[in-house]
N, C-alpha and C positions, 0 to 999 in steps of 0.2 A: 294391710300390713303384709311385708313379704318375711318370707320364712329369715332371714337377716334383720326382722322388725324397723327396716326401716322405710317407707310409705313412697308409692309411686312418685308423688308432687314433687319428694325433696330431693329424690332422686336427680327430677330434671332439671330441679335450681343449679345442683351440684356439677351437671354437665356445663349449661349455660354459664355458671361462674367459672366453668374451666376453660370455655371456648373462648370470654372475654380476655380473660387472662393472657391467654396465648397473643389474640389482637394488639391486644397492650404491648405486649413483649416483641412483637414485630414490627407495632411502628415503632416503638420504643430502639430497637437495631436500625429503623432504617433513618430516625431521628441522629441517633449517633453516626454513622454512614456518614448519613452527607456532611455532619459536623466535622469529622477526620477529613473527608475531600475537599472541603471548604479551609480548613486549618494547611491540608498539605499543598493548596495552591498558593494560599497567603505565604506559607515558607516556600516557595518556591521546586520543589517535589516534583517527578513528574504524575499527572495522572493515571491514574488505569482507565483503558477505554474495553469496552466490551467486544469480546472474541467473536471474529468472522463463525456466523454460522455455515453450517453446510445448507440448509435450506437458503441461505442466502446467497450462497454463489448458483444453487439450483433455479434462484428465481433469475438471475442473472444469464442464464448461460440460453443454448436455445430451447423452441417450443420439442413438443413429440412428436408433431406432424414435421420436423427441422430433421430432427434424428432421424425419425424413417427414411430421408431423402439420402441418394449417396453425396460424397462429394463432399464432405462439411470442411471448411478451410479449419486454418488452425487458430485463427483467434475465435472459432465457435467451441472449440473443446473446452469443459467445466475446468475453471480454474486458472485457465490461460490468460496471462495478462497484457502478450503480446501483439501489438497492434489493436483496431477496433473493429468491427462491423461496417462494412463498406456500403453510402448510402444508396439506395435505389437508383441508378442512372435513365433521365428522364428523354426518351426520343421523339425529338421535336420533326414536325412535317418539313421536308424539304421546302425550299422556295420554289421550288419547280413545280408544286405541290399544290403550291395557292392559287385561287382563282380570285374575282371581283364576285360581289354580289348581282344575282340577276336582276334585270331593268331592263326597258325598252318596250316601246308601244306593240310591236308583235307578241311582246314577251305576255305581257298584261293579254291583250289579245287570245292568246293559244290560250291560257289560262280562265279565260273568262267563258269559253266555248269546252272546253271541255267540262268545268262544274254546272252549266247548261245541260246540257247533254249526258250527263252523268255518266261519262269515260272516264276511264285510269290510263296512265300513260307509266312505264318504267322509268322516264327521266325521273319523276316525281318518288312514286315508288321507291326505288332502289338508289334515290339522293346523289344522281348521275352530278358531277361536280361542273360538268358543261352544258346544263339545262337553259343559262342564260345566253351561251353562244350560238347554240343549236334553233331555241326559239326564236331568237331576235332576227338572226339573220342579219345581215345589209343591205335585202330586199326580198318584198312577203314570197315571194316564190325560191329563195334561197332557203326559206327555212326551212328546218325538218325537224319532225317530233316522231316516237317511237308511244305506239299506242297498243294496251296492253289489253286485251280480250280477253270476254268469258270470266270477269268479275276481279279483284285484287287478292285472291286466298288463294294459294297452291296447294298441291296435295303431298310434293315432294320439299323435304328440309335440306336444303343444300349450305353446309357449314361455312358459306362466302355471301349468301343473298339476304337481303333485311327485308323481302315480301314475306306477309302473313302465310301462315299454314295452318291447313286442316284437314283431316281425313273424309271429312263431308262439307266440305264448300256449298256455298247458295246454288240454286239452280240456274241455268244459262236464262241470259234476257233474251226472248226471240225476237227481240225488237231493236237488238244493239247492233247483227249489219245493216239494217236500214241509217239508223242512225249514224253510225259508223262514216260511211258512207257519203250522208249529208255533211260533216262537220268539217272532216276530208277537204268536199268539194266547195264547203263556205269558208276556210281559212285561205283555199290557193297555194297549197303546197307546193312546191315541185317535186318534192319527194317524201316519201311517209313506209316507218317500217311500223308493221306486224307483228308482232307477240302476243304469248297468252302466258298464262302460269299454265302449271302441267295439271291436265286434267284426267288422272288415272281412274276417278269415281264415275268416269264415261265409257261407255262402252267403244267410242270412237276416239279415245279422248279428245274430243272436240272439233274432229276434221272438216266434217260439213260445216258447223257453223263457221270456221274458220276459213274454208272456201267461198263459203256463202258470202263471204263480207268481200273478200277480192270482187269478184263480180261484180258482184253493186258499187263499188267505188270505180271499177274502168266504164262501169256504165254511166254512173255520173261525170265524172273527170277522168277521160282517157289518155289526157297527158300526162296525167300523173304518175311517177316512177315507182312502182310499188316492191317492197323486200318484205319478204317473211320470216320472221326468226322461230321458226317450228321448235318444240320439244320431240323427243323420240318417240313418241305415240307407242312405248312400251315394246319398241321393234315392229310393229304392225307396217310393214313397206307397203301395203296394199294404201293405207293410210296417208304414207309420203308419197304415193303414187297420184293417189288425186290432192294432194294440194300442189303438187309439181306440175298438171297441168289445169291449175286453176286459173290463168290468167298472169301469174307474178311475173315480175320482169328479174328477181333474184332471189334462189333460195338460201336461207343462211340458217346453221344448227353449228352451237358450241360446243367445241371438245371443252373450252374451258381450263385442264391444264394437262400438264403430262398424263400418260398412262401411267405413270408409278405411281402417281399422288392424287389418281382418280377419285379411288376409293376413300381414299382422308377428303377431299376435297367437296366431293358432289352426294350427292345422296344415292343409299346403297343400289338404287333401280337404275340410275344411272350408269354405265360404264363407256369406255373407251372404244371398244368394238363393235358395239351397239349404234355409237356416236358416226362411226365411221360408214359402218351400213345404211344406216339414214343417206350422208350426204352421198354414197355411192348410189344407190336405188334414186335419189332425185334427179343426179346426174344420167341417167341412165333412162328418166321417164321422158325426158323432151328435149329432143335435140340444139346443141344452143344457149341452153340451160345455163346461168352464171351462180354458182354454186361459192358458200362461202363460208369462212368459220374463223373462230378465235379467239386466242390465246392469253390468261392471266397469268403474268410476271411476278415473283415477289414474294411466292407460295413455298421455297424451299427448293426448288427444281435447278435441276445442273445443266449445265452450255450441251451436255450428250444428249438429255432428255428430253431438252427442246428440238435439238436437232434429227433424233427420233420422230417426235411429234409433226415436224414438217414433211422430213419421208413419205408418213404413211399416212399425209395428207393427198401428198401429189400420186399416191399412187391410184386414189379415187378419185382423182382430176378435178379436187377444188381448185379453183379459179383464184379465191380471193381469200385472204387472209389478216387479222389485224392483230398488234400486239396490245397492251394496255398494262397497268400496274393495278395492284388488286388493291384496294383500300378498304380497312376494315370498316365494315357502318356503325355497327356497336362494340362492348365488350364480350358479349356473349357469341362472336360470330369467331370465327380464325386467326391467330395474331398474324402481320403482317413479316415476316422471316427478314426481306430484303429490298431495301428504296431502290428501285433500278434507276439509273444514272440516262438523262436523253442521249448520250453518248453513247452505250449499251443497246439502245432501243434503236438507235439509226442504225446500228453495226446487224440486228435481227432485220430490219426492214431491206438493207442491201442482199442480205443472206437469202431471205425468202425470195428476192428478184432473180439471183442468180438459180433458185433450185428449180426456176418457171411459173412460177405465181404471177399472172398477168397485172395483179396492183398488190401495195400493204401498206398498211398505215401502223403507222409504229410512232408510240410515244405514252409516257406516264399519264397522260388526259386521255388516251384515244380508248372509245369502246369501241363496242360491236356497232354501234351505229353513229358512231360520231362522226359530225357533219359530212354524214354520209350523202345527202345530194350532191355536194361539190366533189367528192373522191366518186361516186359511182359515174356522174356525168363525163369528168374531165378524164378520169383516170381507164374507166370499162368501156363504157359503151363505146366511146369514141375508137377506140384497139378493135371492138367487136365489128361497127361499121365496114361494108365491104357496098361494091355498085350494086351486088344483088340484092343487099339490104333498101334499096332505094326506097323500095315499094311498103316496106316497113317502118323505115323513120324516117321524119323529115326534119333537118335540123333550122332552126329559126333563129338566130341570137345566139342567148345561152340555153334558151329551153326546146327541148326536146317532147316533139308531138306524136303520140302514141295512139293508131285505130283501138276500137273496143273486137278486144279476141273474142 
């Protein structure tokens, strides 16, 4: 008993009979409610609807991460009823843009010899959109494939290329210029470029075994036209010194794009002046030298920046130059700024002739080594040919027969 004599128990009835009470009394209002809304629709009344919340036009309006952004148009402002949110405009690939899928007996071929021999090639790699034109060819010694050395993991992340990365890559196979070499000499190329991923976790990054493989392929097949697309061996010229005179019949190293847009562009080890001292010291290591590099389109760069970029090409006496359009591989790589127009691309390729670029290939398909034996055949060698050359090449047909250096 509490000092008011009256017992915890009844206490609680007394709460509980008040609580029900209340319940009652509420559906009991909201019984009546709807009966009045039900009576004032039958007479014809208008109804009452429930008032815009604020949280409602809050969920309406844009996200926080919307608001942080500058720039909000004015049908994003809360409250605003003017016009609506305009939907995502979706950019579709140029026609110029599309290729055929790859086919063809060389095609199958190339393909069957390198997972043999357990090579990487960059067409594959890096999802070159001319893989089928390049391998097929119109005859096996027309074709050309770009083979990718010293394993498929880079050490450098360059925000345009879809090859793997890592700060510790497998160790080199000392058994891949041999191989190299033999696949080379079993397919019948007429011409075949050289690449690696960048190999910074080397003390050389990779120069000897990179020499080493030239050699052994002019010693197998000395016809064969051989281009190197060298990384900057971290500036080490000593580096581009011996593979300049390892045998190659052309050196090639990408700027890739403007100087302005380097640093967005390429990975932070990489730069523009770096770029430039490579192809100058190759140039410099063997007389004759066919030196050569280039240029992605489509990255944000202005008509100056380009014409910069060719300036202080020719002032290192590259020989050769190509343009091409950058295609993103994934989402996570660069958006694509600008679809360059083949009208655009022919108008770079005349430009580059007149600044004295001895060839250029320019077009939205063309890479670094696109069907690079018929452009180096037709377009270099044959301009480089002099009578003193004699004792050097001998031309037979289309193909060009090269001593072992």
């Amino acid at each position: 008993m509490s000092s008011s004599g009256i017992s915890r128990p009844v206490c609680r009835f007394a709460r509980q009979s008040l609580k029900s009470s209340a319940i009652r009394s509420f559906a009991t209002s909201g019984t009546a409610a709807e009966s009045v809304s039900s009576e004032s629709k039958s007479s014809g009344a208008p109804s009452r609807r429930r008032g815009t919340r604020f949280t409602d036009v809050l969920n309406a309006g844009p996200s926080f991460d919307e608001f942080l952004q500058a720039g909000l148009s004015k049908q994003d402002v809360i409250g605003n009823k003017e016009g609506s949110t305009p939907k995502k405009e979706i950019v579709r690939l140029p026609s110029w843009l599309k290729t055929d899928i790859p086919k063809g007996a060389n095609f199958s071929k190339i393909k069957e010899d390198l997972r043999g021999l357990n090579l990487h090639t960059v067409c594959e790699e890096a999802r070159c959109p001319n893989i089928g034109e390049c391998w097929g060819g119109g005859e096996k010694s027309a074709a050309t494939a770009t083979v990718m050395l010293m394993g498929d993991t880079c050490t450098r992340g360059c925000r345009f290329c879809s090859v793997k990365t890592s700060r510790a890559p497998p160790p080199l196979d000392p058994h891949e210029p041999e191989n190299t070499a033999a696949a080379i000499a079993q397919w019948g190329l007429g011409y075949v470029v050289l690449t690696t991923v960048d190999r910074d976790d080397l003390p050389d990054g990779g120069a000897h075994h990179f020499a080493e493989t030239i050699v052994k392929i002019k010693q197998k097949a000395p016809h064969i036209l051989v281009e190197a697309l060298t990384g900057d061996f971290q500036g080490d010229l000593a580096m581009v010194e011996l593979m300049a005179r390892s045998g190659l019949d052309v050196y090639a190293h990408n700027i890739e794009t403007v100087e302005d847009l380097t640093m967005y562009v390429r990975d932070r080890r990489a730069t523009f002046r770096q770029s430039l001292s490579v192809l100058e010291a190759a140039k410099n290591a063997k007389d004759g030298l066919i030196t050569k590099s280039s240029i992605m389109l489509g990255l944000g760069e202005t008509e100056a920046q380009v014409e910069d970029a060719l300036r202080e090409l020719r002032k290192v006496n590259v020989d050769v130059v190509t343009f091409g359009q950058y295609m993103r591989p994934t989402k996570r790589h660069m958006k694509v700024t600008e679809y360059i127009t083949p009208e655009a691309f022919e108008r770079w390729r005349l430009r580059a002739l007149e600044m004295g670029f001895i060839y250029c290939a320019s077009g939205p398909l063309v890479r670094s080594s696109y069907k690079a034996g018929e452009a180096f055949i037709e377009n270099v060698l044959r301009k480089r040919q002099k009578p003193a050359d004699a004792t050097l090449f001998q031309t037979t047909g289309s193909v060009i027969e090269t001593p072992v250096i």
